[in-house]
Each structure stands twice: as structure tokens, then as C-alpha cells.
C-alpha positions in Angstrom: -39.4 13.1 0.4 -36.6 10.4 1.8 -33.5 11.7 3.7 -30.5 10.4 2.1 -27.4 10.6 4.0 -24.3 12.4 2.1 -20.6 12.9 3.0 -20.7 15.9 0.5 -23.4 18.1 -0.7 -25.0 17.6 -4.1 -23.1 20.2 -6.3 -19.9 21.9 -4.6 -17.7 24.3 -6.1 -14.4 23.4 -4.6 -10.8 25.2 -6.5 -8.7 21.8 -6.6 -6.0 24.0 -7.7 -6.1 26.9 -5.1 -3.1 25.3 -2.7 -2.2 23.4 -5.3 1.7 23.8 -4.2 0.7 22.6 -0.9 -1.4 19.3 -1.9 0.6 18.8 -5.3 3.9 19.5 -4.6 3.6 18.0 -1.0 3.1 14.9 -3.2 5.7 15.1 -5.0 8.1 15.6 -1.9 6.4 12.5 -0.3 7.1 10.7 -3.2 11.1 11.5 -2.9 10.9 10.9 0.8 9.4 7.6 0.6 11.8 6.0 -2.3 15.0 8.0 0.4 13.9 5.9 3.1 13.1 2.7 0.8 17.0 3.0 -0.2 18.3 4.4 3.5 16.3 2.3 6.1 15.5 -1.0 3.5 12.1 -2.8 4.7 11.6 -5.5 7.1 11.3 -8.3 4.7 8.9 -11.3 5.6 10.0 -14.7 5.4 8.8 -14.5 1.6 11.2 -12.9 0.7 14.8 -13.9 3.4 14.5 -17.1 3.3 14.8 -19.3 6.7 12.3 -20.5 9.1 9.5 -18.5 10.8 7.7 -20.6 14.2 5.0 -18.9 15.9 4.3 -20.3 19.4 1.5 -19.6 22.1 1.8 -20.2 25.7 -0.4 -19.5 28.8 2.8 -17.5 30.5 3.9 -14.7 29.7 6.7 -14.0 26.5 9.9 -13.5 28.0 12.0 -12.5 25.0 14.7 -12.3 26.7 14.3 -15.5 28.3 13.3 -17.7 25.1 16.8 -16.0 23.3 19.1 -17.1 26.0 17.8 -20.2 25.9 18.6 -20.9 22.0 22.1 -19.2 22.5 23.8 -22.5 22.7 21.8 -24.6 19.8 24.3 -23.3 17.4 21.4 -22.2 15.0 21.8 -19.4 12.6 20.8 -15.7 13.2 17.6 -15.5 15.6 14.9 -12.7 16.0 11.8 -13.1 18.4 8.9 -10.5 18.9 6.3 -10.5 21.1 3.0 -10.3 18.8 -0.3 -8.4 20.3 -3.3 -8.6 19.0 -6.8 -7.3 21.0 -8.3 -10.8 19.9 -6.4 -12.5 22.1 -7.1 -14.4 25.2 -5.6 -13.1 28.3 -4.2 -16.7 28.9 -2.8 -17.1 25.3 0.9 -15.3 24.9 2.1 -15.4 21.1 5.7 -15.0 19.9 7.1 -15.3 16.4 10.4 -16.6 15.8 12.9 -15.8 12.4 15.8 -18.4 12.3 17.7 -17.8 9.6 19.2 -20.8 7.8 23.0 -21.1 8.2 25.8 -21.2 5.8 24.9 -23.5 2.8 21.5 -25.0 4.0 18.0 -24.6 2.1 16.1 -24.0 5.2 16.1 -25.1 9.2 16.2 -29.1 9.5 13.2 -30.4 11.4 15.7 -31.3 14.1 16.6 -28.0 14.9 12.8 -26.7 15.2 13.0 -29.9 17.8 15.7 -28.8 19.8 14.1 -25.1 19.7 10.7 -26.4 21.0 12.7 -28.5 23.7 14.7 -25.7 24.9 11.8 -23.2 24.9 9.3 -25.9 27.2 12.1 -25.7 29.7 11.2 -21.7 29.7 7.3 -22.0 29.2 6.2 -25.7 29.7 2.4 -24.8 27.7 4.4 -23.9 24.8 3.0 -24.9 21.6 4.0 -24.1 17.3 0.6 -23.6 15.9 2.7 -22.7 12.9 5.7 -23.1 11.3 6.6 -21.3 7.3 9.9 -22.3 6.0 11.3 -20.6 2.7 14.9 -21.5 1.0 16.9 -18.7 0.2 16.8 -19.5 -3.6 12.9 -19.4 -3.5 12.4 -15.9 -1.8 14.9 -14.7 -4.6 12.3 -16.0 -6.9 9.1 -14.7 -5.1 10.9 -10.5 -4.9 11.4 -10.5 -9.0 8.1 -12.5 -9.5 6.6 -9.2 -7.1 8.3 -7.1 -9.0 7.1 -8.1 -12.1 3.9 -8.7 -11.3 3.6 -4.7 -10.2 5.5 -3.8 -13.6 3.2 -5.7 -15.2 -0.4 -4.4 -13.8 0.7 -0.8 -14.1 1.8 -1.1 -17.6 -1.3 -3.1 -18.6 -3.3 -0.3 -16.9 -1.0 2.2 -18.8 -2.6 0.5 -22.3 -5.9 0.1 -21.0 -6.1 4.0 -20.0 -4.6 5.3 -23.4 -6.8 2.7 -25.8 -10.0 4.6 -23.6 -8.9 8.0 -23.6 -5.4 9.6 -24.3 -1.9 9.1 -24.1 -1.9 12.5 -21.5 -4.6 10.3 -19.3 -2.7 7.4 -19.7 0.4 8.9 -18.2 -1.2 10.6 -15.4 -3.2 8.0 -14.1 0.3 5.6 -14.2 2.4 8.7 -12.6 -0.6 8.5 -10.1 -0.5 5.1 -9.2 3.1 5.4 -8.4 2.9 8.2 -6.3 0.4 5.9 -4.3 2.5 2.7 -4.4 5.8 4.4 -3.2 4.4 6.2 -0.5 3.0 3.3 0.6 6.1 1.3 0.5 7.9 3.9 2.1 5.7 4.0 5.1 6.3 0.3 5.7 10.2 1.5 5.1 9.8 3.9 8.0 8.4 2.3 10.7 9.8 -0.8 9.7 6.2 -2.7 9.3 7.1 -6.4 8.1 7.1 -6.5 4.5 5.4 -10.2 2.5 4.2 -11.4 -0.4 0.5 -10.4 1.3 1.5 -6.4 1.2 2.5 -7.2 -2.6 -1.0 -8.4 -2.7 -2.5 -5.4 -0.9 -0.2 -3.2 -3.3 -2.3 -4.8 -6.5 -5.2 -4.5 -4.9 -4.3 -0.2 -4.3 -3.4 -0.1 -8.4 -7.1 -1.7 -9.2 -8.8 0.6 -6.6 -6.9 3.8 -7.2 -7.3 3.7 -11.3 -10.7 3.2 -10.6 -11.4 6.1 -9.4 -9.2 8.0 -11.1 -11.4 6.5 -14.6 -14.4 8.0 -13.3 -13.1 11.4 -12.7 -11.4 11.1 -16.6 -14.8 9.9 -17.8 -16.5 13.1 -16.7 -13.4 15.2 -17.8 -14.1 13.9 -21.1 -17.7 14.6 -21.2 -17.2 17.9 -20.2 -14.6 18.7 -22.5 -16.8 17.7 -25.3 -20.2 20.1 -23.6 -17.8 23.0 -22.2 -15.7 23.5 -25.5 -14.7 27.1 -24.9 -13.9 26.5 -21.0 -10.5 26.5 -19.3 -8.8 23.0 -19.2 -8.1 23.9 -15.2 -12.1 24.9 -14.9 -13.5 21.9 -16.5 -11.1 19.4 -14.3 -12.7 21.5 -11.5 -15.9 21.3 -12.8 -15.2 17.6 -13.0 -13.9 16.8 -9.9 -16.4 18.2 -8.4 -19.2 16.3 -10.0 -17.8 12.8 -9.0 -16.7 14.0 -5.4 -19.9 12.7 -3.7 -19.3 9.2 -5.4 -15.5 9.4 -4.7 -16.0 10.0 -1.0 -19.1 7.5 -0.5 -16.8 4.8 -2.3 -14.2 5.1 -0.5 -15.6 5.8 2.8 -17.6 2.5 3.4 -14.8 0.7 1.9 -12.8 2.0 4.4 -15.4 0.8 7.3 -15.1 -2.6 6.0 -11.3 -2.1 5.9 -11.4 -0.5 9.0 -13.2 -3.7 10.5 -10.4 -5.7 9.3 -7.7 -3.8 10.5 -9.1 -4.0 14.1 -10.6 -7.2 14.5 -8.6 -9.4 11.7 -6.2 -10.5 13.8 -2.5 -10.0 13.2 -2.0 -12.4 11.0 -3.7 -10.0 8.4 -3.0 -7.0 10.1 -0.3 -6.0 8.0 -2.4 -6.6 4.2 -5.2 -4.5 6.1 -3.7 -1.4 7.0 -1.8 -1.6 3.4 -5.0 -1.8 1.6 -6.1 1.0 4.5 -3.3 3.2 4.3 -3.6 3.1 -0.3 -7.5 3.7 -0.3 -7.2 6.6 1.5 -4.2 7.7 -0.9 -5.6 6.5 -3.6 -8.7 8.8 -3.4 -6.2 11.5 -2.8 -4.5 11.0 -5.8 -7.2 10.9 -7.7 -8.3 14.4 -6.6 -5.0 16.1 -6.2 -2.6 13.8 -8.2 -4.0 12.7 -11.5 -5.7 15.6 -13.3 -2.4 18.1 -12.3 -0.4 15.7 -13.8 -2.3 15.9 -17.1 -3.1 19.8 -16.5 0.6 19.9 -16.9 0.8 17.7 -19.8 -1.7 19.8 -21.7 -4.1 17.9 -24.0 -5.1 18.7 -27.6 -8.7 20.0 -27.3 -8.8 20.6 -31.1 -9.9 24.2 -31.1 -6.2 25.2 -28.6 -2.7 24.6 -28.9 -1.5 21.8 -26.9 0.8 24.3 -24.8 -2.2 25.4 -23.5 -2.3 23.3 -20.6 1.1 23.8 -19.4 0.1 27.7 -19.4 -2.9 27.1 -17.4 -0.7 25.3 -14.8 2.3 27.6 -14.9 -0.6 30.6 -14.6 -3.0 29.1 -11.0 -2.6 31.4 -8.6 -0.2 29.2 -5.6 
């Protein structure tokens, strides 16, 4: 008989619902906390969506921040930030800064002569200096770019929304949606936190959570519905047990080597993409929370309309679980 390697056993018998309090309403207070310090802190917008220019630069000797700042003081350039990047990757003879110059009063973006004079002033600092790159954005486009994200999110969860209730029921519909924002706004509000920069590639990484997290929320619906149909006289709460634990092996081995490819990203990607790694990281792991602790709750709560009970029932069933 072949060994097959498992991150769960083959049938389990797990109560979802036992600390439900706990992994539930800890959500739900995550939730808050994360949209508090979206509003409180702000994020550290990318040059997506501020407008100006970003250089990076690489030099054999070492980034002296302080150094490099002093020495654009008297350029009379608008607002300047410089960081020191890391990155394991790196060569021990190759030092890279990045380097935000906002755009001054009534100018699109940073005239080429400036990035001149900054590259100049800078060589007399670190004469190996080089700008392997330089983004710049107008103020008028990164407006543009922050609705166009915005929309674009509106957009996918709301076509998801359809999607969800054409397949099943409105109650899935709204759960899997209430879901999927409880994964995107923690996420957000981690980058909020700990002030991670925030582009146009984390709105891509935040798509890319929606697709993955409804997935596996549609399989553990699909099996909710097939068992509501075998187990007709069961509990709603036992059969979205019963449910959740029949997908939880695929759940977990999904997630898990997606996360070891992630994983390899996030480590060896560089820092370029380090940012749309650990998002994408960060959601799948969240993601496949929600789909265990988040989802089904939410329509437990709900209550659907098994034919043969009230649609009450559901709320009862919720309102009843022991904490």
C-alpha cells in the first residue's frame, strides 16, 4: 500500500464552533482594528499613488543616509525621503538606496535636470554611484490610479457577490463577500501598521487574495450544499461541521504548498517584489482562515431556508453554541 503524506487525517471531527467567540469574534475585532489604524496611521503610499519621482541607486560604499540628505539640502528640490533597502540577495559590494522626491508646487513631476543635479551631488558622496532606476508619476495620474484600485476591488467583489448567489444563495452570497472583506481589511491594515509601502503591486496582491479566498470558501459551500440535501433532518451548525471537516485535508494541502512557493518568493524574490509577496502571503493564510472560521458563521447567523425549518432557525443555532 503507498504512503501518502497528509497535513490532516482522513476524516476528523473538529467543533468549528466550540471557541467560536474567540476565533469569530476575534475576527470581527481585527476587522475594526485594522479599518482604526487605516483611518489613524494612513498607509505609506508608493509612488503609484503620490505622485513625484522615485531613483533607486547602488554603490560599492556604504549608504550613508544621512550623508546623501545633506547633500541634496541645497538643490532646492521638493520634499525628500531616502531608505536604505536590504535584501539577502545582495552582493556585499552592492549598497541600494531608494529615493522619493516629491515634485514641487505646480510641476507634473521632477525635471530631468534635477535627477542630474541629484546624481552629481550624490557621486561627490559615493563616486560608484549609479540609478538603475528611475519611476516618475504626476500628481494627476496617481489620483487616477487610487479610484481606478478602488474600483477595480469594488468591482471583483461584487462580481463575486453575483457569481456566489446565481450558484447557491443569497445567505452564501453574503457570507462569502463579508468574508472576503474581513480578509482584505486586515490585510490593509497590517500594511497601515507597520507602515509597509503601499503600490499598485499590493492592489494586485489584494485581487489575487479575493480569487484565492472565494475559492476555497466555494468548496466548503459546495459540500455544505450536498450535505444539506443527504442530512435533511441534521443541525445547520452540525452539517457546516460535518462540512468543514470533509474539505479540511484539501483546504490545508492547498494552501500549504501554495504557501511554500509563496514562501520562496518572499525570501529569495528580491525586494522589488517583496512587498506583493508577503501580501499574497499574509491573505492566503487569512484567507484559509476565513474560510473555516469566517464564512460559514456568517451564514449560520443568517440562517438559510432548508425547506422543512423556519429560516430563524439558523440564528437560534448560533445564538444557542455553547462559547
Amino acid at each position: 500500500m503507498a504512503w501518502r503524506f497528509r497535513l490532516a487525517p482522513e476524516k476528523t471531527n473538529i467543533d468549528f464552533f466550540k471557541h467560536q467567540w474567540l476565533t469569530f469574534g476575534g475576527s470581527m475585532m481585527l476587522t475594526v482594528f485594522a479599518i482604526l489604524a487605516w483611518a489613524v496611521m494612513g498607509l505609506n503610499y508608493g509612488i503609484d499613488f503620490r505622485g513625484g519621482t522615485t531613483i533607486r541607486t547602488e554603490a560599492v560604499e556604504p549608504v550613508d543616509v544621512g550623508a546623501y540628505r545633506q547633500a541634496l539640502q541645497g538643490l532646492g528640490i521638493g520634499d525628500v525621503a531616502i531608505t536604505e533597502v536590504f535584501d539577502p540577495s545582495f552582493r556585499a559590494d552592492q549598497n541600494v538606496a531608494q529615493i522619493r522626491i516629491a515634485p514641487l508646487e505646480g510641476e507634473e513631476s521632477v525635471p530631468p535636470e534635477t535627477i542630474q543635479a541629484v546624481e552629481t551631488q550624490l557621486k561627490s558622496i559615493a563616486p560608484s554611484i549609479t540609478f538603475p532606476s528611475i519611476e516618475s508619476v504626476g500628481p494627476k495620474v496617481s489620483g487616477e490610479l487610487i479610484w481606478k484600485a478602488i474600483t477595480a476591488m469594488v468591482a471583483a467583489s461584487f462580481c463575486i457577490m453575483v457569481y456566489i448567489w446565481m450558484r447557491f444563495e443569497w445567505q452564501y452570497a453574503l457570507g462569502g463577500v463579508l468574508a472576503l472583506i474581513h480578509d482584505i481589511f486586515i490585510t490593509i491594515g497590517v500594511f497601515a501598521v507597520f507602515q509597509l509601502k503601499f503600490d499598485l503591486t499590493i492592489i494586485a496582491a489584494l485581487l489575487t487574495i479575493l480569487g484565492y479566498s472565494i475559492n476555497d470558501t466555494v468548496v466548503v459551500f459546495d459540500r455544505l450544499r450536498e450535505n444539506l440535501l443527504k442530512y435533511k433532518t441534521m443541525p445547520l451548525r452540525d452539517v457546516m461541521n460535518l462540512s468543514v471537516n470533509e474539505t479540511l485535508s484539501r483546504t490545508l494541502m492547498t494552501s500549504v504548498t501554495t504557501l511554500v512557493a509563496l514562501g520562496a518568493m518572499l525570501i529569495f524574490g528580491g525586494d522589488v517584489i517583496r512587498g506583493f509577496s508577503f501580501a499574497i502571503f499574509f491573505g492566503v493564510v487569512l484567507g484559509t482562515y476565513s474560510s473555516v472560521f469566517v464564512a460559514k458563521n456568517i451564514v449560520l447567523m443568517i440562517g438559510l431556508d432548508r425547506g422543512d425549518k423556519p429560516k430563524k432557525t439558523g440564528k437560534n443555532e448560533f445564538a444557542n453554541v455553547d462559547a
